[in-house]
Rosetta silent file (secondary structure, phi, psi, omega in degrees, C-alpha in Angstrom):
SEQUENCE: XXXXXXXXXXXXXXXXXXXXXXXXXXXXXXXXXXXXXXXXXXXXXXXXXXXXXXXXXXXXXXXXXXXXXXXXXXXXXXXXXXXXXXXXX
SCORE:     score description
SCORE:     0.000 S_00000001
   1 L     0.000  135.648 -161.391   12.281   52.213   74.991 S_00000001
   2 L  -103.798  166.129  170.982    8.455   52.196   74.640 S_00000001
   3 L   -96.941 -172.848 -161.965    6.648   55.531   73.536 S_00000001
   4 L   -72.021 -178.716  177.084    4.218   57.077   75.691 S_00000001
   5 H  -101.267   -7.612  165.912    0.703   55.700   75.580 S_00000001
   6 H   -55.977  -14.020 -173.411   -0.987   58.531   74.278 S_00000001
   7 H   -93.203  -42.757 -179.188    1.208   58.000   70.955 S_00000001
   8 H   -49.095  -59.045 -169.906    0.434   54.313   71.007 S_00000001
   9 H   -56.967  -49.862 -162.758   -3.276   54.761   71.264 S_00000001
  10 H   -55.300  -41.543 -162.086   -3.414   57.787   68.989 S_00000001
  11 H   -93.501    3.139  176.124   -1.347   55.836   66.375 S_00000001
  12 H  -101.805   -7.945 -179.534   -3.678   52.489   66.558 S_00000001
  13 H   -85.907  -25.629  168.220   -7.046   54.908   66.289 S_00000001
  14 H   -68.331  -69.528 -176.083   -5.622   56.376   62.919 S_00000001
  15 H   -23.685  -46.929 -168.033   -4.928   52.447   61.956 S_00000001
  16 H   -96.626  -15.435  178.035   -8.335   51.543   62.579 S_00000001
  17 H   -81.428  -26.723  164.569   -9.994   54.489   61.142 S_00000001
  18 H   -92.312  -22.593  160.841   -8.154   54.339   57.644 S_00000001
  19 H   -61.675  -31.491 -175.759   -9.155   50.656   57.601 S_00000001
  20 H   -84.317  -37.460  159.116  -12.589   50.757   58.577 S_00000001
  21 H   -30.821  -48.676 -163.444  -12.669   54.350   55.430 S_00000001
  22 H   -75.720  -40.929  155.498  -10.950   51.857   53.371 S_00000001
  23 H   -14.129  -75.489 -161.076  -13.588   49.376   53.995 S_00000001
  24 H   -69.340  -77.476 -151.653  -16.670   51.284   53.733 S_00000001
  25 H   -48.292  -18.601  170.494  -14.976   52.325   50.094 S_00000001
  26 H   -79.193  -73.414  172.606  -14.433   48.669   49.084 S_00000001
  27 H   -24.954  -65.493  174.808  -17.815   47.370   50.051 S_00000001
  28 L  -132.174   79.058  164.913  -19.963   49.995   48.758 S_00000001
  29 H   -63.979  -42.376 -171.821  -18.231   51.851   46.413 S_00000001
  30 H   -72.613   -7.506  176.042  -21.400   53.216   44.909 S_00000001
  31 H   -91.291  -15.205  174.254  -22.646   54.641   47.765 S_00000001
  32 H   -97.313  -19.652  161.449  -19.911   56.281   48.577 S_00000001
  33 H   -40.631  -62.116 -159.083  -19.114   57.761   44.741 S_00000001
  34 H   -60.559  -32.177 -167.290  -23.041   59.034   44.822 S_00000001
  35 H   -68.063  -59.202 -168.260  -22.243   61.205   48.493 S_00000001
  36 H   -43.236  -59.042 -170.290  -18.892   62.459   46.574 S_00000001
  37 H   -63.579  -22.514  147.820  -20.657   63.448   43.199 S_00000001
  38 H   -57.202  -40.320  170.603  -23.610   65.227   45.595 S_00000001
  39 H  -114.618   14.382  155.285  -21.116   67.329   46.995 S_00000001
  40 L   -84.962   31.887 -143.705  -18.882   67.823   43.921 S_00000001
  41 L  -166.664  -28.902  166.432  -22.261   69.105   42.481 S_00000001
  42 L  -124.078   23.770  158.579  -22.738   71.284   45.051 S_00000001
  43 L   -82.339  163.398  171.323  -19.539   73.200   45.376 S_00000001
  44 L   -25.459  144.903  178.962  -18.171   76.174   43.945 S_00000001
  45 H   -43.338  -79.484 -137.253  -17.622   76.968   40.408 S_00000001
  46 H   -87.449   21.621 -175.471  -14.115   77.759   40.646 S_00000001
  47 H   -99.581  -50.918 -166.219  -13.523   74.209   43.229 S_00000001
  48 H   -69.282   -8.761 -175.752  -15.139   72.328   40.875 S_00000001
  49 L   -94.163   10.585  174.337  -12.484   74.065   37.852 S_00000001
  50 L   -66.719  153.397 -169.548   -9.669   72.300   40.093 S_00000001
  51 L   -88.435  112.739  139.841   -7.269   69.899   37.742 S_00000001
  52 L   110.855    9.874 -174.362   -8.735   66.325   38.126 S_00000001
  53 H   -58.529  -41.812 -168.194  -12.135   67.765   40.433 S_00000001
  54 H   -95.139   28.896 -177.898  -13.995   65.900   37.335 S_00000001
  55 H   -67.200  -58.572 -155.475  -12.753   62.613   38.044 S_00000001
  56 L   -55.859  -16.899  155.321  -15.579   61.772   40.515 S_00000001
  57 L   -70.487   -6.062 -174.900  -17.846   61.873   37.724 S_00000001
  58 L   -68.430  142.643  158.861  -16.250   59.649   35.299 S_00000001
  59 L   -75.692  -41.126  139.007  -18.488   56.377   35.267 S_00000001
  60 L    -8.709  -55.902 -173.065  -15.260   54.345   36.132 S_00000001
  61 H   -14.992  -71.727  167.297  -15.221   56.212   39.478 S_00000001
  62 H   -57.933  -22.740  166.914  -16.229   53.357   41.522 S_00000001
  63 H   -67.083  -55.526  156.351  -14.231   50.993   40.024 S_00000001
  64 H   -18.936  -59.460  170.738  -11.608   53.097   41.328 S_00000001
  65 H   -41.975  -57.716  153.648  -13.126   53.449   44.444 S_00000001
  66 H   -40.710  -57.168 -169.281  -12.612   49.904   45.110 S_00000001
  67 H   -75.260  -59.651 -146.222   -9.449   49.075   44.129 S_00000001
  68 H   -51.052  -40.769 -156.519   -7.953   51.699   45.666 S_00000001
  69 H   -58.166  -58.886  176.540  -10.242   51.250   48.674 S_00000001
  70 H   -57.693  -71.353 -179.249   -8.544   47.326   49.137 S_00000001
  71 H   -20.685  -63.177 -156.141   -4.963   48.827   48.807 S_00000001
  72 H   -59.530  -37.655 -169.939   -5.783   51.263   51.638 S_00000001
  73 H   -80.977  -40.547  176.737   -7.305   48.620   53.791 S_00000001
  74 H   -80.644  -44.548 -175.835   -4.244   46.038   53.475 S_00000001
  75 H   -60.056  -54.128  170.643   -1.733   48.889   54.108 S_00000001
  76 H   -32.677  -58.951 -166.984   -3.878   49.866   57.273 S_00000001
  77 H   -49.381  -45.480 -155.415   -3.892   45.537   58.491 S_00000001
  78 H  -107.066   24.925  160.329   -0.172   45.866   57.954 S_00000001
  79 H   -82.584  -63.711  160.906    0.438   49.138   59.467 S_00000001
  80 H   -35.536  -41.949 -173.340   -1.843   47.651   62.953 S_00000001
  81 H   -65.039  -42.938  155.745    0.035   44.532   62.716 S_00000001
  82 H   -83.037  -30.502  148.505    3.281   46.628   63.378 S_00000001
  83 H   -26.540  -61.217  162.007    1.855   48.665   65.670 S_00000001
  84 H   -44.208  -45.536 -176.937    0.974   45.512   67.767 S_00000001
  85 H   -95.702   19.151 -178.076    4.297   43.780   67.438 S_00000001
  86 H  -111.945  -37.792  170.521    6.134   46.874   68.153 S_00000001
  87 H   -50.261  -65.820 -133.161    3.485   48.006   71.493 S_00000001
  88 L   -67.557  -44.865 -128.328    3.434   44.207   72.727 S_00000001
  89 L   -66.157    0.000    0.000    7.266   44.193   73.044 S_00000001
């Protein structure tokens, strides 16, 4: 039994949208680190007093950014990939 196609589509537009996020954050980690630390910088006192809020500042950060950014990206390909072989059936 197939699911409807509004679930199919819905669940390959999340797929491609944490891959292409995951992307961006691999590619150009520094650009996206500088957008975070501009709006950690301009939030609230007590947002910024959050348990681990002052990671994005760490000089590491992008390094981070990256790896995690690759993880995110293969777990997307192989989320799509079953998505595909489960749709085409």
């Amino acid at each position: 039994m197939r699911p409807p196609l509004f679930i199919m589509l819905f669940a390959l537009s999340c797929g491609i949208a944490i891959a292409a996020t995951c992307a961006f954050c691999a590619i150009r980690p520094n650009k996206v680190a500088a957008y975070i630390r501009q709006k950690h910088l301009g939030s609230p006192k007590w947002l910024r007093n959050w348990p681990f809020a002052g990671m994005v500042m760490k000089e590491w950060y992008p390094v981070y950014l990256r790896v995690t950014g690759i993880g995110g990206f293969v777990c997307a390909l192989v989320w799509l990939t079953l998505l595909i072989r489960l749709f085409s059936k």
